[in-house]
N, C-alpha and C positions, 0 to 999 in steps of 0.2 A: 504494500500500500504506500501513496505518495502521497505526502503531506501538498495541501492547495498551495498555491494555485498549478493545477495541470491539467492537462489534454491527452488523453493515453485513446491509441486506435480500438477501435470492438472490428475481431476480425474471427465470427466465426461458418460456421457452416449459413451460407444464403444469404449473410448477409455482413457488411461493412459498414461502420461508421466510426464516431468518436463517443466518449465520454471523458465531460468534462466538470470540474469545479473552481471557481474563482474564488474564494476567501475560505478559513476554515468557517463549520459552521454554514457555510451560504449555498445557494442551490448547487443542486447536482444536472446534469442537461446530457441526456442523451440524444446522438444525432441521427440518423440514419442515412447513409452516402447511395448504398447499392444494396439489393433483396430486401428481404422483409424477416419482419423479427414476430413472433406471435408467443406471449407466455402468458400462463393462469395468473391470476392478483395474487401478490405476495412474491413472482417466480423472478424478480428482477431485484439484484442489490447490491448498492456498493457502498464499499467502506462497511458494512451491516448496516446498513440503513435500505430497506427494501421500501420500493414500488407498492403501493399498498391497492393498486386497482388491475385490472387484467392491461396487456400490452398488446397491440397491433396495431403494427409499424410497416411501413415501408417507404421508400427512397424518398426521403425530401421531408418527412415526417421526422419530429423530434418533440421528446418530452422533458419535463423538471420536476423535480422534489426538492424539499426542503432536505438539507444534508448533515451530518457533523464530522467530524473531524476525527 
């Protein structure tokens, strides 16, 4: 795990993007670049701080949470 601020790529099966956080503590933003990302609520989490609603995404789609550190 990277202490904020950073950008680390999401590169897995169907699909490519980034996640990101700008300060400790501040949102989290995932982006989606290329495919699609589809997970049940709860199935998405960084740092342990999870996604608390179902995800589906694809290219050009990006979401936020509030994050911590």
């Amino acid at each position: 795990m990277f202490p904020p601020p950073y950008t680390m790529p999401l590169l897995i099966s169907n699909c490519e993007g980034s996640i990101s956080q700008a300060q400790p503590n501040g949102t989290i933003t995932l982006d989606i670049a290329f495919g699609s990302l589809k997970l049940p609520a709860g199935g998405l989490s960084v740092g342990g701080v999870s996604y608390a609603k179902p995800v589906d995404l694809k290219a050009g789609d990006s979401i936020s949470w509030r994050g911590t550190q």
